[in-house]
VOTORZA-890662 format. One record per residue: residue in three letters; z negated, y negated, x negated of N, C-alpha, C in turn. Coordinates in steps of 0.2 Angstrom, whole numbers, plus 5000, padded with zeros to 4 digits. Example, Ala and Ser with C-alpha at 12.3 -4.5 7.8 and 13.67 -1.06 7.14 Angstrom:
<rs>
ALA496150284934496150224938496150164934 SER496550114936496450054932496150004936 
</rs>
This chain:
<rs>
UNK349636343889349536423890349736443883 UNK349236493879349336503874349936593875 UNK350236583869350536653868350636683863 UNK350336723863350036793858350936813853 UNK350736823847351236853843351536903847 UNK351236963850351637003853352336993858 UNK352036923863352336903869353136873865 UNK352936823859353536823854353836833851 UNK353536883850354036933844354636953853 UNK354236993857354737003864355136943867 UNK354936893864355536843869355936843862 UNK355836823856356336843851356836873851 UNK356836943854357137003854357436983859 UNK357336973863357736933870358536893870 UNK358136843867358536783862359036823860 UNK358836863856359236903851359736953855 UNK359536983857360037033864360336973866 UNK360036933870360736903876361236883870 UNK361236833862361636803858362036863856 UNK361736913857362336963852362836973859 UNK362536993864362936993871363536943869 UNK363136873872363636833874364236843869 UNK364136853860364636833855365136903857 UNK364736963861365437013861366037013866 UNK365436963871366036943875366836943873 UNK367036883868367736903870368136963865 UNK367637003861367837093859367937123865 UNK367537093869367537153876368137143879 UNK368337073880368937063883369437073882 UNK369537063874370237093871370437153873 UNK369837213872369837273870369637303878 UNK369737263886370137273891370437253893 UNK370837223888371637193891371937253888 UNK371537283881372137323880372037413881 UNK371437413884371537463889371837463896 UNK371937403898372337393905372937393902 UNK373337383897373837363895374437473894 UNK373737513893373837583892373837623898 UNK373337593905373337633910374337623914 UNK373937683918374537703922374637653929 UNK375037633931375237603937374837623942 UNK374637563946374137573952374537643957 UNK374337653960374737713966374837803962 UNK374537803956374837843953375337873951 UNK375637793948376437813946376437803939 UNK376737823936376837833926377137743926 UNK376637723919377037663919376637623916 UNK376737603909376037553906375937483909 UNK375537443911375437383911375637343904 UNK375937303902376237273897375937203897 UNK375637173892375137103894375737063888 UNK376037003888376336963884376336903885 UNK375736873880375436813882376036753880 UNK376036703883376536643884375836573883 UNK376236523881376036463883376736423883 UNK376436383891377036343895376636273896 UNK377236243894377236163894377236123899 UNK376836083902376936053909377035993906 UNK377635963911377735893908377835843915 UNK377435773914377235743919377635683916 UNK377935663924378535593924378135543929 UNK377435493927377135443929377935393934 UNK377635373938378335313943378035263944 UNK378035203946377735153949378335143955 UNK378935193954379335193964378935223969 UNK378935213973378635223979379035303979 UNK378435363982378435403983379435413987 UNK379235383994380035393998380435403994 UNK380735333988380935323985381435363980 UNK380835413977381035453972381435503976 UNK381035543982381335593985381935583988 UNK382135503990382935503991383135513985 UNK382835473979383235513975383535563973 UNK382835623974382935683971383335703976 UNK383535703983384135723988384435693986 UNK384935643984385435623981385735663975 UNK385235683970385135753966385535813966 UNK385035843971384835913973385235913981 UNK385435893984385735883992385235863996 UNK385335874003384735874008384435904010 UNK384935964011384636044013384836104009 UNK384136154007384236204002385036234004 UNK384936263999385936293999385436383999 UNK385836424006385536484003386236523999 UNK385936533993386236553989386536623992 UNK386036673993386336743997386636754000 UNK386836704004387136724010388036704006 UNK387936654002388636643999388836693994 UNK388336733989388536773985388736823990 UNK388536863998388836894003389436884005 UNK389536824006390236804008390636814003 UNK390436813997391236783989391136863987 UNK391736893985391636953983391736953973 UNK392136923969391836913963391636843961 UNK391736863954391236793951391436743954 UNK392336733952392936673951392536643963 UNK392636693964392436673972392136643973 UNK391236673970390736633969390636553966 UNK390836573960390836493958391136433962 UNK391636453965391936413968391736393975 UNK391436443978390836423982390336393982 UNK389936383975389436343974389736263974 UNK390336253971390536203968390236143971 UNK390336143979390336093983389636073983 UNK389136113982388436093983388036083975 UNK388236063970388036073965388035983963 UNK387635963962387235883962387435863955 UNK387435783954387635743949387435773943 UNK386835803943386535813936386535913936 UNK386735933939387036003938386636053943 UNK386236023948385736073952385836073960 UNK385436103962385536113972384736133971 UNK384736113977384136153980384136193983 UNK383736213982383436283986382836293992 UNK382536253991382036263995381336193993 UNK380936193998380536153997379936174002 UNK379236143999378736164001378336104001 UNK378136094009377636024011376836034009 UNK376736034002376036044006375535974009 UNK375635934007375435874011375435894018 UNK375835914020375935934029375435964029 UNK374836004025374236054030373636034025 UNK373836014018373135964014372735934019 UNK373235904022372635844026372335874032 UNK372335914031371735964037371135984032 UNK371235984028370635994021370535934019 UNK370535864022370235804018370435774015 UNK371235814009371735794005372235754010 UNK372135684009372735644013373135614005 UNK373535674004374135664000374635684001 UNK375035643998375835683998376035713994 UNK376235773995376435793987377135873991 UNK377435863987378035913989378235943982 UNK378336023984378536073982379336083982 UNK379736063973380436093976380636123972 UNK381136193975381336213970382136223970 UNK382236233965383036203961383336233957 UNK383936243956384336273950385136263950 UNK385336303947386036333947386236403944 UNK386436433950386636523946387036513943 UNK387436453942388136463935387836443929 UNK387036413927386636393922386236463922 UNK385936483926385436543928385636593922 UNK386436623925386736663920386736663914 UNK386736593911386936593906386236643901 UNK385636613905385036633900385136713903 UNK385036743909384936823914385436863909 UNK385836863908386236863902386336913896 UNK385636863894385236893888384336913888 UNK384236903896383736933895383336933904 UNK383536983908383337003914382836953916 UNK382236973912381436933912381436863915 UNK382136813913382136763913382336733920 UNK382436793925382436783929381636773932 UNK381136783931380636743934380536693934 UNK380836653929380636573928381536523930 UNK381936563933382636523937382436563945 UNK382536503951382536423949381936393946 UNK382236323944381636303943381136253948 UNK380536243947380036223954379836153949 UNK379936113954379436043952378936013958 UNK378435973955378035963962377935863960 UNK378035843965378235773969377435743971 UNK377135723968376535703970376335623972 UNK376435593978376035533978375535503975 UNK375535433972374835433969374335403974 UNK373735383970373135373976373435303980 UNK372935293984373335243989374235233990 UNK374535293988375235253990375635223984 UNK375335223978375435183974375835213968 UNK376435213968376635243965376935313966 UNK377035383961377035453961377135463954 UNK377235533953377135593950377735643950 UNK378235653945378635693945378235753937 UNK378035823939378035883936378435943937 UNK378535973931378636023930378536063923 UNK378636123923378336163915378836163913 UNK379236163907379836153902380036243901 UNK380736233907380936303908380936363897 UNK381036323894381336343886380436393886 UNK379836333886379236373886378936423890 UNK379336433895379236503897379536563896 UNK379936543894380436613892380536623885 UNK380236573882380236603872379336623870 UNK379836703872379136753871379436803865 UNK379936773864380336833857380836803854 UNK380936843850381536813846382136843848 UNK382336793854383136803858383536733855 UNK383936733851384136653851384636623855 UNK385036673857385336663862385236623871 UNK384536693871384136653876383836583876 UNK383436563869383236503870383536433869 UNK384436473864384836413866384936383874 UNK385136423877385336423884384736383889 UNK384136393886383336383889383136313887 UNK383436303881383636223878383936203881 UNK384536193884384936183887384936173894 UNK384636203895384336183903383636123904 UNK383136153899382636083897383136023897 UNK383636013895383935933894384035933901 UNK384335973906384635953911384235913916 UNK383535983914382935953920382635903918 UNK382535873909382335803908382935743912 UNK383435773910384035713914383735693920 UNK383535743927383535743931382835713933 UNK382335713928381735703930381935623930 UNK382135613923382235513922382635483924 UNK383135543931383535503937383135463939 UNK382735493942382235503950381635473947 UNK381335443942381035413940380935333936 UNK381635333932381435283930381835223935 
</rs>
């Protein structure tokens, strides 16, 4: 099929539109992050949307133990069953109280658990026949040390790790993000000693339970 100069010069132009499009893409992006960044709060309440980009470190702990194996460990760790923190800070009226309440539930390597989450238990209705467990862990006499110096840092305490079996059985998988890399978004040095300080405990804890 023959095509006329006209018909080319118009796909040219085409060409030419869609490449300038795509390259503005990400001017477009930036420049609605930072019009989102100026609107007012959904509901119509006064209140800038604030965007403060991070990058978080995910570090994976390969095992050749068998899945069971590690999670008694990590119980031996962290206890058997979550400790609820709230109902104890309810019962202890100051600090000296509190601490002393925690004391008995606080593991070899400085943490308790909090909670945990099966998703292996409802994966395998979707196909996924894995194991993998969600847990989460801390200590508010660690917590403090970082909340401290920076309220925010309360997002990233406790911290979550996820427990994953490997294929056929063979082995597992200990992850988590490296608490320090979430919460150094400024220059607090207070905060990131403290956020160091914690990365050691959780590396401790991860080469309990795995090597």
């Amino acid at each position: 099929m023959k095509t006329n100069t006209k018909d080319r010069r118009a796909a040219l132009r085409g060409m030419a539109g869609f490449a300038a499009g795509i390259a503005a893409v990400p001017a477009a992006l930036s420049a609605g992050a930072a019009r989102a960044a100026g609107q007012p709060g959904e509901g119509g309440r006064d209140g800038a949307v604030r965007a403060t980009p991070f990058q978080g470190l995910r570090l994976r702990y390969d095992s050749a133990l068998p899945f069971d194996e590690v999670l008694a460990r990590l119980h031996r760790q962290l206890g058997e069953k979550p400790v609820d923190v709230h109902r104890i800070g309810q019962e202890n009226a100051d600090a000296a109280a509190f601490d002393r309440a925690l004391q008995p539930h606080i593991g070899p390597t400085g943490f308790m658990l909090f909670a945990v989450f099966d998703h292996g238990g409802w994966m395998n209705k979707y196909g996924i026949a894995r194991r993998e467990l969600r847990l989460v862990f801390g200590n508010p006499l660690i917590a403090i040390g970082m909340l401290r110096y920076d309220l925010d840092a309360g997002l990233f305490v406790p911290v979550e790790l996820l427990l994953t079996a490997g294929a056929d059985e063979r082995g597992c998988s200990v992850m988590y993000v490296q608490p320090s890399s979430l919460m150094n978004v400024g220059a607090n040095a207070p905060l990131l000693a403290a956020a160091a300080a914690l990365d050691d405990k959780v590396r401790a804890l991860a080469l309990a339970v795995t090597a």
